[in-house]
Backbone as JSON, one array per atom type, in Angstrom:
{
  "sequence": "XXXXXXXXXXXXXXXXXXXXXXXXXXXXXXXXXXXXXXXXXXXXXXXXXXXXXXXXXXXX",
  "N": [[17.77, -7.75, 7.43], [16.81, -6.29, 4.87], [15.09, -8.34, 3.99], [13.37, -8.9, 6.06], [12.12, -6.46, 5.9], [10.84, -6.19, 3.32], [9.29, -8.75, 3.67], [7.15, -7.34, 5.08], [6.36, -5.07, 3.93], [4.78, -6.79, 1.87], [3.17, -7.83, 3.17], [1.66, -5.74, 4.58], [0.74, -4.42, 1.64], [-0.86, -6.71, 0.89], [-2.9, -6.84, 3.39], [-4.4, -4.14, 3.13], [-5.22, -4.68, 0.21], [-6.84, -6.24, 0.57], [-9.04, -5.41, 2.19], [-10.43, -3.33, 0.61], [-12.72, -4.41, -0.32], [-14.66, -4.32, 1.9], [-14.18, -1.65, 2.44], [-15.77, -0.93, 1.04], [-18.35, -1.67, 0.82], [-19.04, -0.49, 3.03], [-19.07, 2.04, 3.15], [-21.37, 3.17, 1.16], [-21.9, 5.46, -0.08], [-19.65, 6.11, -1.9], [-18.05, 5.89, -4.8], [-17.53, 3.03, -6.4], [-15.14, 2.94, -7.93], [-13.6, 5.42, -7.12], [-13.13, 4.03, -4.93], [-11.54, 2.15, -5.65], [-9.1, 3.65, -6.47], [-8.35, 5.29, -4.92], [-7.42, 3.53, -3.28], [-5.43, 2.31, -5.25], [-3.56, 4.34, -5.61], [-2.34, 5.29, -3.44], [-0.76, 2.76, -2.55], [0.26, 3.22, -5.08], [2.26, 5.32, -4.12], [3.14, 5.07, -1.58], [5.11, 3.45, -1.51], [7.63, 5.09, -1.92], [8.38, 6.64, 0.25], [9.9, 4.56, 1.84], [11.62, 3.64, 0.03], [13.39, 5.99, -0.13], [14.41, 6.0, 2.25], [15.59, 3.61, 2.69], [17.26, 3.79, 0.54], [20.96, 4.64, 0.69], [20.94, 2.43, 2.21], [21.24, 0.53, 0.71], [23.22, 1.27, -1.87], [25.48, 1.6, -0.79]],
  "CA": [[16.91, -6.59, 7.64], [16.15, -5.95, 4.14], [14.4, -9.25, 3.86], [11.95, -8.46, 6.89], [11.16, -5.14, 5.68], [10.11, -6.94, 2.33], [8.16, -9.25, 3.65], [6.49, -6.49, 5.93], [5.82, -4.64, 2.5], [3.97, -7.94, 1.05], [1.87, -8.17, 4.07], [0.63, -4.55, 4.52], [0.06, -4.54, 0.49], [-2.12, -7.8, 1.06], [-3.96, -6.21, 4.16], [-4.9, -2.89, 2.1], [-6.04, -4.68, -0.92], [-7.98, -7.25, 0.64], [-9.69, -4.48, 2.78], [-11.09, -2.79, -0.63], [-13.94, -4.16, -0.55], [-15.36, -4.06, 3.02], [-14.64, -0.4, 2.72], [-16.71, -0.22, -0.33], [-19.47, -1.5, 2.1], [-19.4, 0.55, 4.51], [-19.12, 3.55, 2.34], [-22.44, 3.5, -0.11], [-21.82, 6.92, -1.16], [-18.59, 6.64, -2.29], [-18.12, 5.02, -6.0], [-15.97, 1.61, -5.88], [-14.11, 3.63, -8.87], [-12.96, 6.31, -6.61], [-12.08, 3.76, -3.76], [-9.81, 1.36, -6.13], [-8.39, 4.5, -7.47], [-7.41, 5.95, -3.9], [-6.33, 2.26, -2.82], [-3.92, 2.27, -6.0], [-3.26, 5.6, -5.55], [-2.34, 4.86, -1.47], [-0.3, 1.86, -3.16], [2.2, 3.26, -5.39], [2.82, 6.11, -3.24], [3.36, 4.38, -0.18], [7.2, 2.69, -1.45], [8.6, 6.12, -1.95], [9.35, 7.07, 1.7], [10.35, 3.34, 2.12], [12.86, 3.41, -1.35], [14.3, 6.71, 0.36], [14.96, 5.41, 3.4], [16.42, 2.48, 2.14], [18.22, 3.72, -0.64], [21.46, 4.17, 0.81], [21.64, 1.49, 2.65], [21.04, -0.41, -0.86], [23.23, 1.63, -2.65], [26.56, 2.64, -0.05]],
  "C": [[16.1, -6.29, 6.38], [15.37, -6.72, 3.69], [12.8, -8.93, 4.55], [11.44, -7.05, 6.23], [10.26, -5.55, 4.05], [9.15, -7.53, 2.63], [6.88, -8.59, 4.21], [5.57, -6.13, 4.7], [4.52, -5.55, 2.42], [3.08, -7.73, 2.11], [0.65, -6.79, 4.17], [0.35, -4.44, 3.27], [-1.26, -5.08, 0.78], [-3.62, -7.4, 2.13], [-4.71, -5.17, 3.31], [-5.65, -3.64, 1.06], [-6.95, -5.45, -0.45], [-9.11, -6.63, 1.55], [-10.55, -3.72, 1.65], [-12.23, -2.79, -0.45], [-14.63, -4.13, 0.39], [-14.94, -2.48, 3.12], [-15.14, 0.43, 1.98], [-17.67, -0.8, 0.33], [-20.02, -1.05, 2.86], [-19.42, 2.13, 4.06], [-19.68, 3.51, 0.82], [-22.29, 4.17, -0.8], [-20.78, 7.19, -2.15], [-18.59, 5.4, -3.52], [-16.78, 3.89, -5.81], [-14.73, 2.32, -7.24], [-12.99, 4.58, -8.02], [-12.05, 5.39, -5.48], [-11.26, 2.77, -4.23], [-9.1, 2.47, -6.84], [-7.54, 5.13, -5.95], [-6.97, 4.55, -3.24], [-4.56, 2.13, -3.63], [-2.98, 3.2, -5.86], [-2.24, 5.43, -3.92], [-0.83, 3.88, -2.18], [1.31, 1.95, -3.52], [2.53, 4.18, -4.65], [3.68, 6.05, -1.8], [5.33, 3.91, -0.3], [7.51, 3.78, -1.64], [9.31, 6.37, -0.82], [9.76, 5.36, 1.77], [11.73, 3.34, 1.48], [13.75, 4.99, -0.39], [14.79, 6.37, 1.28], [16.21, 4.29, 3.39], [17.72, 2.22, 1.56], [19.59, 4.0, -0.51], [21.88, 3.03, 1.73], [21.83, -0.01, 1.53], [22.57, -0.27, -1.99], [25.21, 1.89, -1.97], [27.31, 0.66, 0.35]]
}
């Protein structure tokens, strides 16, 4: 289980970042600063509810 949810991880990472820049395309107005800052931002935030969820079954 904790394997698949890893590799899950890796994949939606990979989707998200490789999305970056077609949605700095499609959004002229918006500075590519602001949208790799709310990608990274999106990023690390994202494993927290994951690491809670997780964490005892990691940890028990």
């Amino acid at each position: 289980m904790n394997n698949t949810l890893g590799i899950l991880a890796v994949i939606l990472a990979s989707i998200l970042w490789g999305t970056t820049g077609t949605v700095a395309s499609f959004a002229p107005s918006l500075s590519p600063l602001l949208i790799g800052s709310l990608a990274m931002g999106v990023g690390g935030i994202l494993p927290i509810p994951v690491m809670l969820l997780t964490r005892t079954a990691l940890f028990d």
